[in-house]
KOLLO-311598 format. One line per field, with one value per residue (C-alpha): x, y, z; residue in one letter; residue number from 1. Coordinates in Angstrom, 3 decimals. Layout:
BEGIN
px (X,...) $
py (Y,...) $
pz (Z,...) $
code (a,...) $
pos (NUM,...) $
END
This chain:
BEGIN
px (-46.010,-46.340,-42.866,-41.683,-42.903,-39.111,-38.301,-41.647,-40.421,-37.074,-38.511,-40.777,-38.671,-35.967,-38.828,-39.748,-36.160,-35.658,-38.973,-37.998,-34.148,-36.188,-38.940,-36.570,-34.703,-38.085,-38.535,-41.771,-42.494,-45.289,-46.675,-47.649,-48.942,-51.144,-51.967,-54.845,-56.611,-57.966,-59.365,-55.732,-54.392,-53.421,-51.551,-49.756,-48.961,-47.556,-45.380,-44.064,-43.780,-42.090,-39.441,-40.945,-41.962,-38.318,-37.294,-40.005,-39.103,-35.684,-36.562,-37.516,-39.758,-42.246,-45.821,-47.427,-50.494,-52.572,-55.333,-58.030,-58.246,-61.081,-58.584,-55.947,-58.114,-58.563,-54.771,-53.832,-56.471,-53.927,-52.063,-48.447,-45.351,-44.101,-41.625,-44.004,-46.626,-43.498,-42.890,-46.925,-46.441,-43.373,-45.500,-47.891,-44.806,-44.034,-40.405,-41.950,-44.409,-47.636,-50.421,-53.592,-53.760,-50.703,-52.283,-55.764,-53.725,-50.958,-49.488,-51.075,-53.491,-51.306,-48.029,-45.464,-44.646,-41.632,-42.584,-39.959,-40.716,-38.974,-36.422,-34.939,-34.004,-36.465,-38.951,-38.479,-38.154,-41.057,-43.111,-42.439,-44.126,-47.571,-49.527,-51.698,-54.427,-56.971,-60.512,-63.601,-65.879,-62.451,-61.445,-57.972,-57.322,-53.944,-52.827,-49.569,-47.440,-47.565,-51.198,-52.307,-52.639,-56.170,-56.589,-57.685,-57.495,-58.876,-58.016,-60.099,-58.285,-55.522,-54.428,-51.728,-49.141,-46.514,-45.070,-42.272,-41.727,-44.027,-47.655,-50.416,-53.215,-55.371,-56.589,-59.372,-57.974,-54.351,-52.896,-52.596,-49.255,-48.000,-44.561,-45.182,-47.580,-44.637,-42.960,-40.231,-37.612,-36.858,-33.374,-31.739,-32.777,-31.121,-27.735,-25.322,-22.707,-25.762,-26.500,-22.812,-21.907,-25.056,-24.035,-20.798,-18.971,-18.347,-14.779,-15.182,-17.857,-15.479,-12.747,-15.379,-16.217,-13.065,-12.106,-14.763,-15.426,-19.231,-20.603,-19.827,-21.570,-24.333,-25.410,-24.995,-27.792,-30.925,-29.677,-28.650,-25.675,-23.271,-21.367,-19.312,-18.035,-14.673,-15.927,-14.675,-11.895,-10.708,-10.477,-8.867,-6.106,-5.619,-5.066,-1.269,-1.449,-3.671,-2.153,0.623,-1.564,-1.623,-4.959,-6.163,-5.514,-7.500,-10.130,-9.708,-9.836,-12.804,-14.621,-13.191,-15.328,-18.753,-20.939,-22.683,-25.753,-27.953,-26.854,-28.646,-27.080,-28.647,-27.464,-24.009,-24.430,-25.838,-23.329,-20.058,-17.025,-15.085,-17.370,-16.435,-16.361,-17.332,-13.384,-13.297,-11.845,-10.691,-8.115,-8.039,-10.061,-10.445,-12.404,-12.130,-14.098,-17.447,-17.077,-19.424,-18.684,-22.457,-23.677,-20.363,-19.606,-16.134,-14.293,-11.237,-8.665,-5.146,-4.229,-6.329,-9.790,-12.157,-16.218,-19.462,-20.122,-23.406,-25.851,-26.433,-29.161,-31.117,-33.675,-32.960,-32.001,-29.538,-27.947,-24.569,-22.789,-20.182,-16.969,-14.042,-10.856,-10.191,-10.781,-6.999,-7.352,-3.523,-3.784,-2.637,-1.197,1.380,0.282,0.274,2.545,3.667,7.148,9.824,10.229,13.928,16.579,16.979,20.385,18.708,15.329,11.919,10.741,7.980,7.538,4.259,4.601,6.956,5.908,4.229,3.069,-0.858,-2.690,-6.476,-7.736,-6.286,-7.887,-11.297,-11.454,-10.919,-13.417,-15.948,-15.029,-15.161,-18.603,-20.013,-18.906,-20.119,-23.514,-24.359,-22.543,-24.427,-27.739,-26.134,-25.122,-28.770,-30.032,-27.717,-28.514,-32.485,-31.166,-29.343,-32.067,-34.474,-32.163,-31.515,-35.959,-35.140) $
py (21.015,17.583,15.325,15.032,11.503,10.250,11.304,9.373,6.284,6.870,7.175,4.278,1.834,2.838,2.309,-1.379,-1.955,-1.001,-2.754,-6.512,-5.807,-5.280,-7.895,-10.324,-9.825,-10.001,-12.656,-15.048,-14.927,-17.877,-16.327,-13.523,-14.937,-17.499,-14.622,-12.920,-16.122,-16.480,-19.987,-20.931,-19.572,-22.978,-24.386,-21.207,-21.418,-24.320,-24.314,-21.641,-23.385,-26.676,-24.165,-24.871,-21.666,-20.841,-23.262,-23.250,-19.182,-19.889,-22.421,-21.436,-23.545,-24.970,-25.444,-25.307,-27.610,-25.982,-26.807,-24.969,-24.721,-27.995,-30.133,-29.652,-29.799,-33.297,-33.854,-32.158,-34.319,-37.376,-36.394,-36.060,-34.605,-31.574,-33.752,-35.752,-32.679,-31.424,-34.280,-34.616,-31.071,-31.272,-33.900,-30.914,-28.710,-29.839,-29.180,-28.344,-25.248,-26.749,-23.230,-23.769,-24.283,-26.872,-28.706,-29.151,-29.997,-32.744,-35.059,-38.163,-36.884,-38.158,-37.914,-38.515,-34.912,-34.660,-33.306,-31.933,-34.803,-36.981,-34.038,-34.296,-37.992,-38.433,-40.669,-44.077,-45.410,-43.357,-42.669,-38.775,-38.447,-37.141,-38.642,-35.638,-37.412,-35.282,-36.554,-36.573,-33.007,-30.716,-32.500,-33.119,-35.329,-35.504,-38.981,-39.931,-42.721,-44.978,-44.470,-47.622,-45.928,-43.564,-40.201,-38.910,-35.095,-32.731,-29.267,-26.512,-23.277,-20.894,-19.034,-17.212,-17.599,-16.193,-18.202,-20.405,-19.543,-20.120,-21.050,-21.721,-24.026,-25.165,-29.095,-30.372,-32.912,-33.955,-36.023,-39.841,-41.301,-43.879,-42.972,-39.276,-40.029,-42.480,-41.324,-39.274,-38.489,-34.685,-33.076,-33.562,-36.994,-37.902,-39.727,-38.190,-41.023,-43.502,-41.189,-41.246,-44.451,-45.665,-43.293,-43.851,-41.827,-44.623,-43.621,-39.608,-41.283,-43.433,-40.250,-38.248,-41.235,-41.668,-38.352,-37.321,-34.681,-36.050,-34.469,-31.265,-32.002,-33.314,-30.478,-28.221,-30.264,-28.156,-24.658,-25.341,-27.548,-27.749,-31.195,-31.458,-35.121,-35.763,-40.071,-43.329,-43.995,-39.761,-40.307,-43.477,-41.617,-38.868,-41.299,-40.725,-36.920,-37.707,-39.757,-37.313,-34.643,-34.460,-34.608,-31.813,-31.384,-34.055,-32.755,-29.362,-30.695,-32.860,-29.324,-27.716,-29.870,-28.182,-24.963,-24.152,-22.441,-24.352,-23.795,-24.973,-25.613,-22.813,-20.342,-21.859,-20.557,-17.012,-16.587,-16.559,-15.554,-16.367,-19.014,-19.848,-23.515,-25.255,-25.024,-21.431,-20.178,-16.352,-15.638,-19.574,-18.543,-21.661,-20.630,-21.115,-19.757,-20.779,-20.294,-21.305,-21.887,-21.857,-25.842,-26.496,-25.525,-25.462,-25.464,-23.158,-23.089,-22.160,-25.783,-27.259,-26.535,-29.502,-29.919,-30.321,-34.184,-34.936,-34.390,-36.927,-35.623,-31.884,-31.161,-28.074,-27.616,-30.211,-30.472,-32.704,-32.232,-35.069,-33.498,-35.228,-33.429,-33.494,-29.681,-28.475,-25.351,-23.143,-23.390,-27.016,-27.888,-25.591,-23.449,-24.375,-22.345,-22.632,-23.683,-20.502,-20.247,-21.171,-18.395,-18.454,-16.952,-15.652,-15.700,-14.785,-15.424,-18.383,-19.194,-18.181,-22.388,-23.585,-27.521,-27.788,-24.225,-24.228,-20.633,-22.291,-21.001,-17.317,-17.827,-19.093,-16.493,-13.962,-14.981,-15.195,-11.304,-10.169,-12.280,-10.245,-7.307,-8.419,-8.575,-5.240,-3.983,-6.373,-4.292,-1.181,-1.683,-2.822,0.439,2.433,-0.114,0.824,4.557,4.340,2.515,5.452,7.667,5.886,6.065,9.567) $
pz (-17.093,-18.329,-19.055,-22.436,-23.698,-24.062,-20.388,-19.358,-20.620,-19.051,-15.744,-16.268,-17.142,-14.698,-11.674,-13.581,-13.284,-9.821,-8.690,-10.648,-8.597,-5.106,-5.281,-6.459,-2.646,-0.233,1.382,2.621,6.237,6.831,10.462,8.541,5.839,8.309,11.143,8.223,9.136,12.485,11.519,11.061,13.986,15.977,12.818,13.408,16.939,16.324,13.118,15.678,18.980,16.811,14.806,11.933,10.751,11.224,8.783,6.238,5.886,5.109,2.398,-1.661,-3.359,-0.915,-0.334,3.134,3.771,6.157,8.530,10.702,14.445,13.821,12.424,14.645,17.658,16.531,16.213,19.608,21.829,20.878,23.386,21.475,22.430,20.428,19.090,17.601,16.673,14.562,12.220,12.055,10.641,8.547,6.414,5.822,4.297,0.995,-1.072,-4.340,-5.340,-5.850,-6.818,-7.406,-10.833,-10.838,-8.462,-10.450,-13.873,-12.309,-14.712,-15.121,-12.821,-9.796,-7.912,-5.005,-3.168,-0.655,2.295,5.178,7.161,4.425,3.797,6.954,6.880,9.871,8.173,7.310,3.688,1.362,4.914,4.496,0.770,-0.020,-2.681,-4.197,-6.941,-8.780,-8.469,-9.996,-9.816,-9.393,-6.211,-5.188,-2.521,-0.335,1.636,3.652,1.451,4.370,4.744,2.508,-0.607,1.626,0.746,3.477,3.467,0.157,-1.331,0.166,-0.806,-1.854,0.957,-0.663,-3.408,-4.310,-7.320,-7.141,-4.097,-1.184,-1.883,1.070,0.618,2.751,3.319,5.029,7.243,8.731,6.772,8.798,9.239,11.806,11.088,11.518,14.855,16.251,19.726,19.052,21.543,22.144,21.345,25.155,24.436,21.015,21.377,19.582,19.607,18.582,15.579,14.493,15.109,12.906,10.099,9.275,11.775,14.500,14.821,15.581,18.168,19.724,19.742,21.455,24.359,25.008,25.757,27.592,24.920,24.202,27.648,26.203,22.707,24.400,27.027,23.940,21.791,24.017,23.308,19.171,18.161,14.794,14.264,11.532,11.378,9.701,8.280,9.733,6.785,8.002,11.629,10.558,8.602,10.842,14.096,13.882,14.269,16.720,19.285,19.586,21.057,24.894,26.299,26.679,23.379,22.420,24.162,22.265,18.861,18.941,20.240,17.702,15.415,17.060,17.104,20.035,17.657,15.134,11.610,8.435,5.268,4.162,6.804,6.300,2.331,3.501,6.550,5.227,7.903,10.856,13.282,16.634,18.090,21.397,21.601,21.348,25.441,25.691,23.967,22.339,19.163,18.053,15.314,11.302,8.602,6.694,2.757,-0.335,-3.619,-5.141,-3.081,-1.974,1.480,2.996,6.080,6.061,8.594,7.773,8.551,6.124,4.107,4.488,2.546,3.806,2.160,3.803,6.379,8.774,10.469,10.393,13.033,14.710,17.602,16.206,13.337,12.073,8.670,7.136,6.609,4.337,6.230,10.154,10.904,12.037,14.221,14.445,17.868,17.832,14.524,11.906,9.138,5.945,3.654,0.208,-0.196,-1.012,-4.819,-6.168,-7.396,-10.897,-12.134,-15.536,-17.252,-16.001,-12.108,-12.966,-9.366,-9.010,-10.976,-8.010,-7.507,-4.305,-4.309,-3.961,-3.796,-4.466,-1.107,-1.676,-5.014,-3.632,-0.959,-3.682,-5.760,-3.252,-2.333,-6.145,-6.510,-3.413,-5.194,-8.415,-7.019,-5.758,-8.938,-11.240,-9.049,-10.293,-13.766,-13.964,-12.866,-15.038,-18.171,-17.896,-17.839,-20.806,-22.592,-21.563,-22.788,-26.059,-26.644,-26.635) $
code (x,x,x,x,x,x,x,x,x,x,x,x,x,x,x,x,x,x,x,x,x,x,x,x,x,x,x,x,x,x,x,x,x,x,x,x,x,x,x,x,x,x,x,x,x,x,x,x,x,x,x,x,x,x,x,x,x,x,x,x,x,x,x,x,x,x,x,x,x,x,x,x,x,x,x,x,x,x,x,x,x,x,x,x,x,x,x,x,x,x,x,x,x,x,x,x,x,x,x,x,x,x,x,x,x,x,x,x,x,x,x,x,x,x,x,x,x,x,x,x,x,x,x,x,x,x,x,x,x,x,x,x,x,x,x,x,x,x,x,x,x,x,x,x,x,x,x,x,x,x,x,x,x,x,x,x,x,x,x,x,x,x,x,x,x,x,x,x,x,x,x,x,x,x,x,x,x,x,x,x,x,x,x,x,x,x,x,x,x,x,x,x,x,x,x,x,x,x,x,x,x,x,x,x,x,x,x,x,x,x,x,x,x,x,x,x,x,x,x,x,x,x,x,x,x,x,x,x,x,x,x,x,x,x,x,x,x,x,x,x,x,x,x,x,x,x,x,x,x,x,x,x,x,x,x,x,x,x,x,x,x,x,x,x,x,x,x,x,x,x,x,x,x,x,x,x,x,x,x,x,x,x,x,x,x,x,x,x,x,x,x,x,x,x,x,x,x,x,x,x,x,x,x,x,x,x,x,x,x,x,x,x,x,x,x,x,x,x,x,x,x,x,x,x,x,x,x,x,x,x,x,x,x,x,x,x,x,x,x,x,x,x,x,x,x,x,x,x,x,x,x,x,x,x,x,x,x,x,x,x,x,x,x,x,x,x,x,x,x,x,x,x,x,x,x,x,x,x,x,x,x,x,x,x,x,x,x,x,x,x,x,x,x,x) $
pos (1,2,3,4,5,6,7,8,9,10,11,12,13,14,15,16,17,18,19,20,21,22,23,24,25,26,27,28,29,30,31,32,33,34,35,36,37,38,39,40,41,42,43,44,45,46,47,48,49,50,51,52,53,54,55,56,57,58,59,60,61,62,63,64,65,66,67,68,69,70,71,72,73,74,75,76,77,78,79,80,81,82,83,84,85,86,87,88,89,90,91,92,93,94,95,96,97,98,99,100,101,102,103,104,105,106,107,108,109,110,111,112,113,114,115,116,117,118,119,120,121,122,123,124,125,126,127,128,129,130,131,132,133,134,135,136,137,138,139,140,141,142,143,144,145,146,147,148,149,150,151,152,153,154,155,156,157,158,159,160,161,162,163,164,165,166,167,168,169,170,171,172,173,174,175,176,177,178,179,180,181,182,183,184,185,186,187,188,189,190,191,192,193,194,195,196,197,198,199,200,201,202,203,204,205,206,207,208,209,210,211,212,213,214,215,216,217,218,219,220,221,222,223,224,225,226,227,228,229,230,231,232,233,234,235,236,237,238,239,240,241,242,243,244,245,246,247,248,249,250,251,252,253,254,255,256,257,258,259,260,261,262,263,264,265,266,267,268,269,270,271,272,273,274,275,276,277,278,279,280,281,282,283,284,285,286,287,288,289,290,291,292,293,294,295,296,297,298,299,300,301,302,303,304,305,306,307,308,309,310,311,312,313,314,315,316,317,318,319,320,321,322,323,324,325,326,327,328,329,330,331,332,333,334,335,336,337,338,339,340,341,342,343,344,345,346,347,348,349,350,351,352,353,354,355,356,357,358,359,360,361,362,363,364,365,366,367,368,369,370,371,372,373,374,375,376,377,378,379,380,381,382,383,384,385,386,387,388,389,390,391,392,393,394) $
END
């Protein structure tokens, strides 16, 4: 017995509703989308073997440059080291959507593309942009900025797209860069007092020498490692607190400002919750929690609540974030309550306005609870809107 026609449009639009609220959740996976190629398997292997693929999946809005098993033949018999085969390849991953038909119909018929090479404050000056020109006969051509201007690489095709969020096209050459091809030390060989001191963290380096605390950061780096670096002018203000910890509490604190697991700014945003540190011993948490408000990122113990500021540098294993608080675990400092509210003989009880009092962290965490549940309400009430409008049609 066929549906009435009002009860077929109910049903319709209910499954259009519920199929825009799924698709809008799935996510790219680039190994997948590469392993229906065969002739593209080695650019897979290796977006793999360099943890690439791992961070190109967890990014929206890209465009991945690849190349056949030909091409990178030519780029493995140089004899890199993976170190260096990775930032070759994050110049191939660019930080924009570029489809096919954007591509052939750029502005001005030229332009300057970030890749992830530049993204990760690796490359030097403009080295990590891709100049993409359209050329005579339909061709687009593809060149390293630091490669004198030479385009040495053109379009070949679409792999796959999925718009504005992931699109695969495939080039015919790699692209030449001597910044990309320079040596390039592997993560147990980064210094991680070298990289602080040069960016503006000299005085959480010196904190870490001197207390012997570094050796711990640094064995840490191989495995996946989490800085978060209070700046020279906090260190400088916090020194008082400082000196009048013993030690081993020294010691304790500066570990408290490390992860021992590799943590993205994005997985920081999508992994909300209690995080332990290179501190954390037994029953010494140590810990504190990761919150987001929308790009902001914060810090909270119940000490203090400090921001994510900056990133100094992001190439996983490693990564180290600039924070603008000293990170204050309860094992080692007191916690931070709002002053009692006054007795007032007669009128009403206005403390929640005491002077001093400050709730914004209750207030934050709430918000961020009653946004979570806002969401998978916000899924529901979308379900039960496209049921109402089917039942209005009838």
């Amino acid at each position: 017995m066929p549906h009435p026609p009002a009860l077929t449009s109910t049903l319709a639009l209910s499954a259009l509703f519920l199929f825009l609220l799924s698709s809008t959740s799935q996510a790219h996976n680039i190994t997948r989308i590469l392993a229906k190629h065969p002739e593209l398997s080695s650019f897979n292997h290796y977006l793999t073997l360099t943890h690439l693929a791992t961070e190109i999946n967890r990014r929206q809005t890209i465009t991945v440059l690849a190349i056949d098993n030909a091409a990178m033949s030519s780029l493995l018999s140089k004899g890199l080291s993976v170190y260096t085969i990775k930032n070759v390849l994050s110049l191939h991953v660019l930080v924009d959507y570029f489809g096919a038909k954007k591509l052939h119909q750029i502005t001005h018929g030229t332009t300057l593309a970030s890749s992830m090479f530049q993204a990760t404050g690796v490359a030097a000056g403009t080295s990590g942009y891709v100049n993409i020109t359209n050329l005579k006969g339909g061709k687009v051509g593809f060149g390293a900025q630091d490669n004198d201007g030479k385009l040495n690489s053109f379009y070949v095709k679409s792999v796959q797209e999925i718009p504005y969020n992931i699109s695969v096209l495939q080039i015919s050459q790699v692209l030449t860069s001597a910044e990309a091809e320079a040596p390039t030390a592997g993560p147990s060989q980064l210094n991680l007092t070298a990289i602080l001191s040069k960016q503006g963290c000299k005085a959480f380096a010196d904190l870490l020498i001197s207390s012997g605390a570094d050796t711990t950061f640094e064995t840490n780096i191989d495995g996946g490692l989490t800085v978060f670096c209070p700046t020279d002018a906090v260190i400088n203000g916090f020194l008082p607190k400082y000196k009048n910890l013993t030690t081993s509490q020294k010691v304790s604190l500066l570990l408290y400002h490390g992860i021992p697991v590799y943590q993205s700014l994005q997985m920081l945003k999508s992994n909300n919750g209690l995080v332990n540190t290179l501190a954390t011993d037994k029953a010494n948490k140590f810990d504190f929690t990761v919150q987001n408000d929308g790009e902001v990122v914060s810090l909270e113990t119940e000490v203090v609540t400090a921001k994510i500021t900056g990133t100094l540098i992001d190439e996983e294993p490693l990564v180290i974030y600039k924070v603008n608080k000293v990170l204050q675990p309860t094992e080692l400092f007191k916690v931070k309550t709002a002053p009692a509210p006054k007795e007032v003989a007669e009128g009403p009880d206005d403390s929640a306005d005491a002077p001093g009092s400050d709730d914004s962290d209750d207030q934050t965490a709430d918000s961020d609870k009653n946004g979570d549940a806002g969401l998978d309400g916000g899924r529901l009430g979308m379900v039960v809107l496209s049921l109402c409008v089917g039942v209005l049609l009838m």
